[in-house]
ZATI-488405 format. One line per 3 residues: for each residue x, y, z of N, C-alpha, C, O. Coordinates in steps of 0.1 Angstrom, whole numbers, plus 2048, in hexadecimal, padded with zeros to 3 digits. Each point is the difference from the previous one (the first is absolute). Last residue first. Example, Ala and Ser with C-alpha at 12.3 -4.5 7.8 and 13.67 -1.06 7.14 Angstrom:
880,7EA,847,809,80B,800,7F8,80B,808,805,80B,801  7FE,7BC,7FE,7F7,80C,800,809,80C,800,80A,800,807
***
This chain:
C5E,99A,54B,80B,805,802,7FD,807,80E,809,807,806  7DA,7CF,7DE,800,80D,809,810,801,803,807,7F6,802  7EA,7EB,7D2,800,803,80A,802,80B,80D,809,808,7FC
7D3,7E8,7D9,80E,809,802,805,800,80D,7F9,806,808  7E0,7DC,7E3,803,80A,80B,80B,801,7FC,806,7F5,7FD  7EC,7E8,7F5,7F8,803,7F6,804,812,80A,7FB,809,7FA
802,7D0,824,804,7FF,7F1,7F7,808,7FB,7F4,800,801  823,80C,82C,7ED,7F5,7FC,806,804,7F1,807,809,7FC  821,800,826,7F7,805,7FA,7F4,7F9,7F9,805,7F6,7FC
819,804,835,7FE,7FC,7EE,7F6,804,7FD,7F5,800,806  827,81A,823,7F5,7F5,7F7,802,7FF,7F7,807,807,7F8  819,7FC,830,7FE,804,7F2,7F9,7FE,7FD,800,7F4,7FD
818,80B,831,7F9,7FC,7F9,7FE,804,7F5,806,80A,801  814,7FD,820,805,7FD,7F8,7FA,7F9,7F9,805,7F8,7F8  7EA,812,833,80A,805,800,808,7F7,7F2,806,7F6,803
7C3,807,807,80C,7FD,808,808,80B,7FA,7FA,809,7FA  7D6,808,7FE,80C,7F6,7F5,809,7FE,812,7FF,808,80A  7D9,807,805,805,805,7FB,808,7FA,7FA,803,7F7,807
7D9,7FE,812,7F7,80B,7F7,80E,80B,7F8,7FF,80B,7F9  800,7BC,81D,800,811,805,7FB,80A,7F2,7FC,7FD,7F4  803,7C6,81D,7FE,80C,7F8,805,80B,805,801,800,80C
808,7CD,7F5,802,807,807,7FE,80B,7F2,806,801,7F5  800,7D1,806,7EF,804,7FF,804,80E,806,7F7,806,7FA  832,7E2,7FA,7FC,7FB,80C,7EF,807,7FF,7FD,7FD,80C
81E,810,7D1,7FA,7F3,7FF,7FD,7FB,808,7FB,7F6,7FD  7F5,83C,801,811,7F5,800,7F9,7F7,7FE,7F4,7FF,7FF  7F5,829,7F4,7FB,7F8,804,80D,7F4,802,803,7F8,7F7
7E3,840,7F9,811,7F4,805,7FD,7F5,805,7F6,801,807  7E3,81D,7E9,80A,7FE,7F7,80C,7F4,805,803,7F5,7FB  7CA,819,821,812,806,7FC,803,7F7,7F7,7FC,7F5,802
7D1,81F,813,808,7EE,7FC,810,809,7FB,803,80B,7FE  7D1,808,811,806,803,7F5,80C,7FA,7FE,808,803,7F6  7D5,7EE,828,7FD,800,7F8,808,80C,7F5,7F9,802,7F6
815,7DA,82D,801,811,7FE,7FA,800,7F5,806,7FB,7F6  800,7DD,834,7F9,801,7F0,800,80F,802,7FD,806,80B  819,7DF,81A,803,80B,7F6,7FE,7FD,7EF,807,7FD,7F6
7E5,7DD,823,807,80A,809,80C,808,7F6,808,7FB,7F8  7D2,7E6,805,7FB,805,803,809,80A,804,7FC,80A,806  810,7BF,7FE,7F8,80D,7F5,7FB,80C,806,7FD,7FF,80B
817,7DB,80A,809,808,7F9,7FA,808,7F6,805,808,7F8  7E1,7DA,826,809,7FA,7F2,809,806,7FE,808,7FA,7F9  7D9,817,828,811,7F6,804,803,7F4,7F2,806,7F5,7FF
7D7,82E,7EE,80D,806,80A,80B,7F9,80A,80C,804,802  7CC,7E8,7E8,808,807,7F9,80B,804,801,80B,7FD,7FB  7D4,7F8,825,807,7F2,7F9,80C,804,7FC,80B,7FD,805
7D2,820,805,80D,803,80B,809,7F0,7FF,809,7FC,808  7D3,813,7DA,80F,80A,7FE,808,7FB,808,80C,801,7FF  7CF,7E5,803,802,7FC,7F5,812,80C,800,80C,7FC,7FD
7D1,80A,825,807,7F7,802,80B,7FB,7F3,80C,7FE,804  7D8,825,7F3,80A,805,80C,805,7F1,806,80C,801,804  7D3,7F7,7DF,80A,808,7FB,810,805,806,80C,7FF,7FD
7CD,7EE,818,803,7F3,7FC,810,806,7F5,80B,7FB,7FF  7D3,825,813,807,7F6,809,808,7F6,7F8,80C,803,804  7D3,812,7E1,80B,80B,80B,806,7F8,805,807,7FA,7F8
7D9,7E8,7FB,80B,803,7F5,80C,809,801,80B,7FE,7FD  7CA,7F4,81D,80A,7FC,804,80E,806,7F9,80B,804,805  7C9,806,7F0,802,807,80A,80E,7FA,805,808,808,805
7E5,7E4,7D6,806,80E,7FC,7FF,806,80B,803,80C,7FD  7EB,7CB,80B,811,7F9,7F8,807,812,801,80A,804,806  7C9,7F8,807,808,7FF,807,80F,7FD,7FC,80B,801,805
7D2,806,7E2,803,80F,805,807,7FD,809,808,809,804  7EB,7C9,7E5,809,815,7F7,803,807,806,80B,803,7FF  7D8,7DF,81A,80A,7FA,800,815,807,7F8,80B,802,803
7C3,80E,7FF,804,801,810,80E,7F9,7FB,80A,806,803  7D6,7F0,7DC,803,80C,800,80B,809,80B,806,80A,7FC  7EB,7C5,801,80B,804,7FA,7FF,80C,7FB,808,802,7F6
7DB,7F4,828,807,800,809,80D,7FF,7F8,80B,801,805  7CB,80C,7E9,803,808,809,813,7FC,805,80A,807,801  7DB,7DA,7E1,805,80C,7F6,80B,80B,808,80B,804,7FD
7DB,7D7,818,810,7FD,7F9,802,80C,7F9,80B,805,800  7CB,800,815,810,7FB,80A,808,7FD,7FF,809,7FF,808  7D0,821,7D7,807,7EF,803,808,803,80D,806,80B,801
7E0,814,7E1,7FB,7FE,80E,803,7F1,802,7F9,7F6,803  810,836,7D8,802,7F2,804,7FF,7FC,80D,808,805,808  7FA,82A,7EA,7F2,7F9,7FA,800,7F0,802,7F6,7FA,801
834,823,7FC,7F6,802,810,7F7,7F6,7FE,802,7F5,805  828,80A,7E0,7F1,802,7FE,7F8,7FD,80D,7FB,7F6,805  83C,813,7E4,7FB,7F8,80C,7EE,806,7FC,7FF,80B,7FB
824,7FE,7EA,7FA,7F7,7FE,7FD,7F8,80D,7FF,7F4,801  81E,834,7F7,7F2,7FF,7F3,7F8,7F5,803,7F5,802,7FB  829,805,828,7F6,80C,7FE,7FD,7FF,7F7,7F4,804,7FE
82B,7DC,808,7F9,7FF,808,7F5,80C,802,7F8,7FE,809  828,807,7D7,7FD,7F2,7FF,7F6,801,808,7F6,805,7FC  829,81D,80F,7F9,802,7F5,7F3,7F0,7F9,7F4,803,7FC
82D,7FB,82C,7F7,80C,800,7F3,804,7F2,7F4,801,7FF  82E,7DF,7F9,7F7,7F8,80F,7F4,80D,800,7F4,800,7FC  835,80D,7EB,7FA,7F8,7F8,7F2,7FD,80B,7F6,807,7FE
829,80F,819,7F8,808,7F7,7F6,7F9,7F8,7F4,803,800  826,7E7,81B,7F9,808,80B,7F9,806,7F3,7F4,7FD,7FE  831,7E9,7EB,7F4,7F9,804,7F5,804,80C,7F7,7F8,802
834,81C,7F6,7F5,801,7F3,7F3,7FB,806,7F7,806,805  829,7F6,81C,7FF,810,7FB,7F4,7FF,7F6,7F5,804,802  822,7D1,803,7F6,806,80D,7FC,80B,7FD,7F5,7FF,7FC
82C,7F9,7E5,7F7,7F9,7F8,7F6,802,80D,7F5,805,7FC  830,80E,810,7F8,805,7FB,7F7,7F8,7F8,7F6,807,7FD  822,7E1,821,7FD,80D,808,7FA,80A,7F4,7F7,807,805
81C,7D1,7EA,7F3,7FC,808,7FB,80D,806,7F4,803,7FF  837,805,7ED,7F4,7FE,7F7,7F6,7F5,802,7FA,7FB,7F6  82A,811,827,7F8,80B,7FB,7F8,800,7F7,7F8,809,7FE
81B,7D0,812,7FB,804,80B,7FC,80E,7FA,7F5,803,804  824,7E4,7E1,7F4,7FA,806,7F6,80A,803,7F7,804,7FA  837,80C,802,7F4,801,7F0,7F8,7FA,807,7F7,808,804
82B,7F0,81A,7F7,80C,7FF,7F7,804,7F7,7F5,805,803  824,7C9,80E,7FC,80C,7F2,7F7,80A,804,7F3,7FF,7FF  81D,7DC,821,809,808,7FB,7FC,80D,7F5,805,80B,800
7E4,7CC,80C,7FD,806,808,806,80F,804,7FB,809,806  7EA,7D3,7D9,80D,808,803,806,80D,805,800,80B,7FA  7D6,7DC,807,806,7F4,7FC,811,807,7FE,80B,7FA,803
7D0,81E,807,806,7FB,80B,802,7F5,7FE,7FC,7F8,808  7FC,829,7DA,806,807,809,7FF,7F7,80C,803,805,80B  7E7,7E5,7CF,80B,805,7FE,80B,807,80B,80B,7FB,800
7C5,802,809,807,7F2,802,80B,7FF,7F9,807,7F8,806  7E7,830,7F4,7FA,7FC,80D,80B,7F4,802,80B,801,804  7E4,80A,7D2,80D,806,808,806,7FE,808,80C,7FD,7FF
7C7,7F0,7F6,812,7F8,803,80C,809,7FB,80B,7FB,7FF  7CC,81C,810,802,7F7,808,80D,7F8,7FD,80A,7FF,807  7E0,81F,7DA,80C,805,80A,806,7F8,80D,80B,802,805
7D9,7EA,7D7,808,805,7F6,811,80A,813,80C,7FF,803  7C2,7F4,803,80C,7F8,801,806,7FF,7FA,802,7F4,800  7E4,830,803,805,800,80C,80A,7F2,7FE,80B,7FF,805
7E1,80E,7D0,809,80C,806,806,7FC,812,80B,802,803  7D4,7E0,7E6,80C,7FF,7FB,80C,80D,803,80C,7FF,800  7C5,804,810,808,7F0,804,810,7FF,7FA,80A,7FF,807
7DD,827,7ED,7FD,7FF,810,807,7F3,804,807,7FE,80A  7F0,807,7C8,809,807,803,803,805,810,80A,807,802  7CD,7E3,7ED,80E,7F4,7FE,809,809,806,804,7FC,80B
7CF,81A,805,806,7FC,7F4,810,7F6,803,809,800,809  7D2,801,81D,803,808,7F9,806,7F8,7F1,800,7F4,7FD  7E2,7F7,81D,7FD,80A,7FC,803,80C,7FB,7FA,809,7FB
80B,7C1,812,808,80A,7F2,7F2,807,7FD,7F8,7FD,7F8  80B,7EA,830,7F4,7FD,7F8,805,807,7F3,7F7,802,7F8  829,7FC,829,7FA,7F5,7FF,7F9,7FD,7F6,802,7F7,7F9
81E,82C,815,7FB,7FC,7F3,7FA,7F6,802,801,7F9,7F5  812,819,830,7F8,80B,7FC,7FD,7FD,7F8,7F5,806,7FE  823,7D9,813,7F4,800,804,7F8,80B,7FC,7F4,7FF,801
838,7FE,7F1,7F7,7F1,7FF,7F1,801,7FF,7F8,7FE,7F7  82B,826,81D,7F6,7FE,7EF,802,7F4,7F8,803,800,7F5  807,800,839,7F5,80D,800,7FC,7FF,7EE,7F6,7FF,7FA
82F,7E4,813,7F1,7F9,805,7F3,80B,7FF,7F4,7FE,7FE  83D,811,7F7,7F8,7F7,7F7,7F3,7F8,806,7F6,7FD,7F9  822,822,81F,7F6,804,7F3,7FF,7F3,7F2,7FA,7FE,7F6
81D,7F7,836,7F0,807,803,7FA,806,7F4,7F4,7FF,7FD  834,7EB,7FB,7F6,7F6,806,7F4,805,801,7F5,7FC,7FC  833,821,802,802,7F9,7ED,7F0,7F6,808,7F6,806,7FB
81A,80C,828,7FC,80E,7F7,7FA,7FB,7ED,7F9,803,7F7  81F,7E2,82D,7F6,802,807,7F9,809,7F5,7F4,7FD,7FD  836,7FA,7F4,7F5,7F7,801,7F3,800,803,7F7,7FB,7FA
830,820,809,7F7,803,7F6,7F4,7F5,7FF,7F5,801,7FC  81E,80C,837,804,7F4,7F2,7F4,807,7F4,7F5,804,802  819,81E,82B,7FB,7F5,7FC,802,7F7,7F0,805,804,7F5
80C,81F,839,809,7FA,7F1,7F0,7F5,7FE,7FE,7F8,808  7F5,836,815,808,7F1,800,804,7F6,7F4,7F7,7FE,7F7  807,83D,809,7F7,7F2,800,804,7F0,807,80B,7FC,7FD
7FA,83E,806,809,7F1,800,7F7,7F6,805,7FC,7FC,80B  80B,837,7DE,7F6,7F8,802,80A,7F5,805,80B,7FE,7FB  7FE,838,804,804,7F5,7FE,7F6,7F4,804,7FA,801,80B
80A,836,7E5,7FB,7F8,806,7FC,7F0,7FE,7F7,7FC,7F8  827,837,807,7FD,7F5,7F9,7F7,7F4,809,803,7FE,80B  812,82D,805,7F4,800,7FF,7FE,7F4,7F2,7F6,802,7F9
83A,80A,809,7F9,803,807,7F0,7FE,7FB,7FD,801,7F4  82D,7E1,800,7F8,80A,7FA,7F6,805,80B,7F9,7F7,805
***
């Protein structure tokens, strides 16, 4: 594809990825200044997380850690602007406020690590979002019936002439 522009990360372990944010929102919740749903939404995605690398083969894992990451930027974003309070003049408060914003700066990254998982899983490759009908039993798709094919008609359908 002309003028596409290709990233090439070095292969890293979900691990590494599944460890660091869980120690960042550990430590962003110490004193539980944000709400429960801050804790339980990131490790809720975290043992996704640990799902997608307990097996290592399963694409579902691996894309449904990659967007449960996705949510959780927004969720984070949103969470951490209602309820961070200037007005607080602690070095624990500060440094598990530092601690959040750092988990959610990482999160991009860790994403794009998380797809490029995805992808030498075998995922990630000819998704069409107007998807085709034919489908062999070898997985093998085209956008046209084989040679002698016939559909079956959906119950309750007249069949096509």
């Amino acid at each position: 594809m002309e003028g596409a522009i290709k990233v090439n990360l070095p292969p890293v372990s979900l691990k590494i990825v599944v460890g660091v944010h869980f120690i960042l929102t550990i430590w962003g919740d110490q004193i539980g200044w944000l709400p429960v749903s801050y804790l339980l939404c990131n490790l809720l995605v975290l043992a996704v997380g640990v799902w997608a690398i307990a097996s290592t083969e399963n694409e579902d894992a691996s894309q449904l850690f990659l967007l449960g990451m996705l949510f959780t930027i927004i969720h984070d974003i949103i969470v951490i602007a209602i309820y961070y309070d200037s007005n607080v003049d602690s070095s624990h408060y500060r440094f598990c406020v530092g601690m959040a914003i750092l988990s959610l700066i990482l999160k991009p990254l860790s994403c794009l690590l998380i797809f490029q998982n995805h992808r030498s899983r075998g995922g990630g490759q000819g998704y069409s979002w107007s998807g085709t009908p034919y489908v062999t039993i070898e997985g093998h798709t085209s956008s046209q019936p084989q040679p002698g094919y016939t559909p079956v008609p959906a119950p309750g359908h007249p069949p096509q002439s």
